[in-house]
VOGU-3710 file (C-alpha; in Angstrom, 3 decimals, decimal comma):
1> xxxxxxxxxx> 144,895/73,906/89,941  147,278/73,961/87,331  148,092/73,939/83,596  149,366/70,952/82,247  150,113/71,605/78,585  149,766/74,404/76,497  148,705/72,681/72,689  149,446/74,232/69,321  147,920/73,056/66,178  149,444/73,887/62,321
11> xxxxxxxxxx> 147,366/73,416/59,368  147,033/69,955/57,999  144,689/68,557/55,151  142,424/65,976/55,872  139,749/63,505/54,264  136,952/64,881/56,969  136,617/68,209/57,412  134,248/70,777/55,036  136,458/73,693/55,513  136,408/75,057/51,768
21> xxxxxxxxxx> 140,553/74,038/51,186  140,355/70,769/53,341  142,787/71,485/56,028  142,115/71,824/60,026  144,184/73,204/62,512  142,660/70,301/65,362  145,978/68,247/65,553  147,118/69,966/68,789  150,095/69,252/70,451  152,051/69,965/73,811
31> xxxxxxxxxx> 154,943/72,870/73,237  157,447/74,066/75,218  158,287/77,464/76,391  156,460/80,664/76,838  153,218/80,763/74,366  151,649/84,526/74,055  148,053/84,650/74,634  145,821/87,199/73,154  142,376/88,665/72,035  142,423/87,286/68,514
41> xxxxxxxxxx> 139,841/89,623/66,902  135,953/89,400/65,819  135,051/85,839/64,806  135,218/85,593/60,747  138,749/87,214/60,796  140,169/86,594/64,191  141,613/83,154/64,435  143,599/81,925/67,842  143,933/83,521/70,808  147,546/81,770/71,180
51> xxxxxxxxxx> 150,619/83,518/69,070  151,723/79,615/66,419  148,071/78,025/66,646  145,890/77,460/63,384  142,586/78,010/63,282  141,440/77,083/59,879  137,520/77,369/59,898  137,025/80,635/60,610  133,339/80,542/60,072  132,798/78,343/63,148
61> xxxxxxxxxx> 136,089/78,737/65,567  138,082/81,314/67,077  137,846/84,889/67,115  137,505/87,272/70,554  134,636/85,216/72,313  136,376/81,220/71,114  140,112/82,552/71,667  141,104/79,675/73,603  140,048/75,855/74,478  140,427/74,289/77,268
71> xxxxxxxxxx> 139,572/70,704/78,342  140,275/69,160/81,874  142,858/66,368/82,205  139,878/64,771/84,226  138,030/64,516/81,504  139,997/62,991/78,880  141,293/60,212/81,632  137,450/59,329/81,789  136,825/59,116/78,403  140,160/56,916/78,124
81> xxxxxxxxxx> 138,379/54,424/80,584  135,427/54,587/78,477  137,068/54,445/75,395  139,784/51,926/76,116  142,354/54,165/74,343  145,388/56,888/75,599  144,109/60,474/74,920  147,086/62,913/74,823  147,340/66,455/76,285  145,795/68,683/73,053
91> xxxxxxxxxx> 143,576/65,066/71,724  140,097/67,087/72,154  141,851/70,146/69,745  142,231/72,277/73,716  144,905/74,691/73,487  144,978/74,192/77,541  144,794/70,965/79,387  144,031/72,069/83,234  145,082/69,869/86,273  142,305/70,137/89,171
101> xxxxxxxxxx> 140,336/72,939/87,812  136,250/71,726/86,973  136,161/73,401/83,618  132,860/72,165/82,650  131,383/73,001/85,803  132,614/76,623/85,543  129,987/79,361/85,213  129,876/81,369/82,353  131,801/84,682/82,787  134,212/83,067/85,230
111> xxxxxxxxxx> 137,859/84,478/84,923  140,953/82,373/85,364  144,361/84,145/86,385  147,160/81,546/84,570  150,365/82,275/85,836  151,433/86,101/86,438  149,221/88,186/83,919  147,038/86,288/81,243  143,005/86,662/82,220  140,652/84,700/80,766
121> xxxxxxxxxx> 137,134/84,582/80,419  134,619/81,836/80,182  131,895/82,294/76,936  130,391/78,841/76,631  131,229/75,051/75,725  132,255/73,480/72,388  130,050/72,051/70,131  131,345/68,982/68,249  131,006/68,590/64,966  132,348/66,816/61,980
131> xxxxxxxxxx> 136,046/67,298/62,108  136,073/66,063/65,880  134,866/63,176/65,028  136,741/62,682/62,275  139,943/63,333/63,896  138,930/61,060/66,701  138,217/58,279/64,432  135,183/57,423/66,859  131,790/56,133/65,249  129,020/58,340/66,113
141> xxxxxxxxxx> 131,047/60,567/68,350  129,160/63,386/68,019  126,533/62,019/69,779  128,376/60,621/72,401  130,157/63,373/73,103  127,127/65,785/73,235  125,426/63,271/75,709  128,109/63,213/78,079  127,885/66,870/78,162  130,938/67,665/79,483
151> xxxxxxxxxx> 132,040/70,048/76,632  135,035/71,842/78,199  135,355/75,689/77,694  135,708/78,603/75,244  137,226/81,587/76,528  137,818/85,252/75,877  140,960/86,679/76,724  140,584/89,423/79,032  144,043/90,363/79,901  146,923/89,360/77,315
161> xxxxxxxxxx> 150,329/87,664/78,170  152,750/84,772/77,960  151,617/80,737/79,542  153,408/77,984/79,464  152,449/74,616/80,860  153,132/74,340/84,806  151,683/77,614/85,277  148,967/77,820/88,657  145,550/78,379/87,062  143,459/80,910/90,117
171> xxxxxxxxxx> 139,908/81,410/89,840  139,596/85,291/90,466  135,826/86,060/89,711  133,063/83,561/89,918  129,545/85,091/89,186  127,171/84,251/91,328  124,290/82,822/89,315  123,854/79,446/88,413  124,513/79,288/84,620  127,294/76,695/84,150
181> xxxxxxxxxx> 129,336/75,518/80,988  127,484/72,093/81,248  124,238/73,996/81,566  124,676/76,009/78,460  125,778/73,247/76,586  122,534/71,404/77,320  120,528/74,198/76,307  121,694/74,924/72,730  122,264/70,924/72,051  120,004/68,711/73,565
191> xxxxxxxxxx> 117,446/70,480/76,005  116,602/73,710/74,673  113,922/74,533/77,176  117,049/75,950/79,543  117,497/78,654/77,003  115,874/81,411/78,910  117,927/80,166/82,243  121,417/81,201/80,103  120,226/84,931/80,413  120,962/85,346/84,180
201> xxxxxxxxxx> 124,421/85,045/82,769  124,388/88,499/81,412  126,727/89,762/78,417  129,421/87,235/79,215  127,539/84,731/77,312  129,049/83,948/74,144  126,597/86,366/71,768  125,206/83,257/69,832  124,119/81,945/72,620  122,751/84,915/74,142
211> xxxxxxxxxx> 120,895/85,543/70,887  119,126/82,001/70,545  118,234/82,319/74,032  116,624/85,553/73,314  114,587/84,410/70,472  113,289/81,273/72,468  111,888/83,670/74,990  110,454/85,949/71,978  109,046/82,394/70,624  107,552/81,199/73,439
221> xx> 105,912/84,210/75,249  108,893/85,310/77,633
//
């Protein structure tokens, strides 16, 4: 398991988002050299976990429990097959495009070693909304994305430090209950009857998650 790219995105207006100035950091693309990865801050002033990438929506991305993105290189070559077009390293707006690693199918509060020092934590998957789409350029994406439900992974950044793509990516702590990145996905988009499943997952759920969860087991008698 490795890291293939580490992607960067700087502000850039566009035609499609509704962030109030009209600019989106989602353009991500491969950079060189060492990138420093840390805990950005609460969401609503923290942006990026990674030192030169925009995040330009800060009502709905980044901060401590979205810090980072990462998609699996698997992943974007099977929506290339399905989509008959080339998907770069960074297309899906990652910030890490992993090499062998199953990054829907990791559980929620798994931690990833990358290289010598950096930690990282995974929260939940991404939602997709209307700037993905829009930077995609793919009618009805949204919903095609979201029933493929292989969202790819938020993280929180547990221990800080420098990546750079090429780096080994270890798994170091895998919980052992069942609650996946695909599972949670499902149960806050399309199947929301799994709610009360994402609690076995404890406090490393990403809190908005935790919190609808919570209030569908208030709602329905749990």
């Amino acid at each position: 398991m490795k890291l293939l790219s580490v992607n960067l995105g700087r502000p850039r207006a566009v035609p499609y988002t509704d962030q109030p100035e009209g600019v989106t950091g989602i353009d991500k693309r491969p950079v060189e050299g060492p990138v420093r990865v840390a805990a950005p801050g609460p969401k609503g002033t923290g942006a990026s976990g990674l030192a030169g990438d925009a995040v330009c929506d800060l009502r709905h991305h980044g901060g401590d429990d979205q810090a980072v993105y990462a998609v699996a290189r698997e992943d974007l070559d099977d929506w290339e097959r399905t989509l008959g077009r080339t998907l770069a390293d960074g297309a899906f707006g990652e910030n890490l495009t992993t090499a062998g690693l199953d990054v829907s199918g990791a559980r929620i509060g798994e931690r990833w070693r990358i290289g010598a020092g950096v930690v990282l934590e995974v929260t939940s998957g991404r939602i997709p909304c209307r700037t993905f789409q829009g930077h995609l350029g793919e009618g009805g994406w949204v919903r095609r994305f979201t029933q493929k439900g292989a969202p790819g992974a938020y993280l929180r950044v547990v221990e800080a430090g420098e990546i750079r793509a090429g780096d080994p990516v270890e798994i170091v702590h895998r919980p052992d209950h069942g609650v996946t990145v695909a599972l949670q996905f499902r149960a806050v988009t399309t199947e929301r009857t799994l709610l009360p499943r994402l609690l076995a997952a404890g406090p490393a759920l990403h809190p908005a998650s935790l919190a609808a969860a919570r209030t569908y087991l208030d709602a329905h008698g749990g």
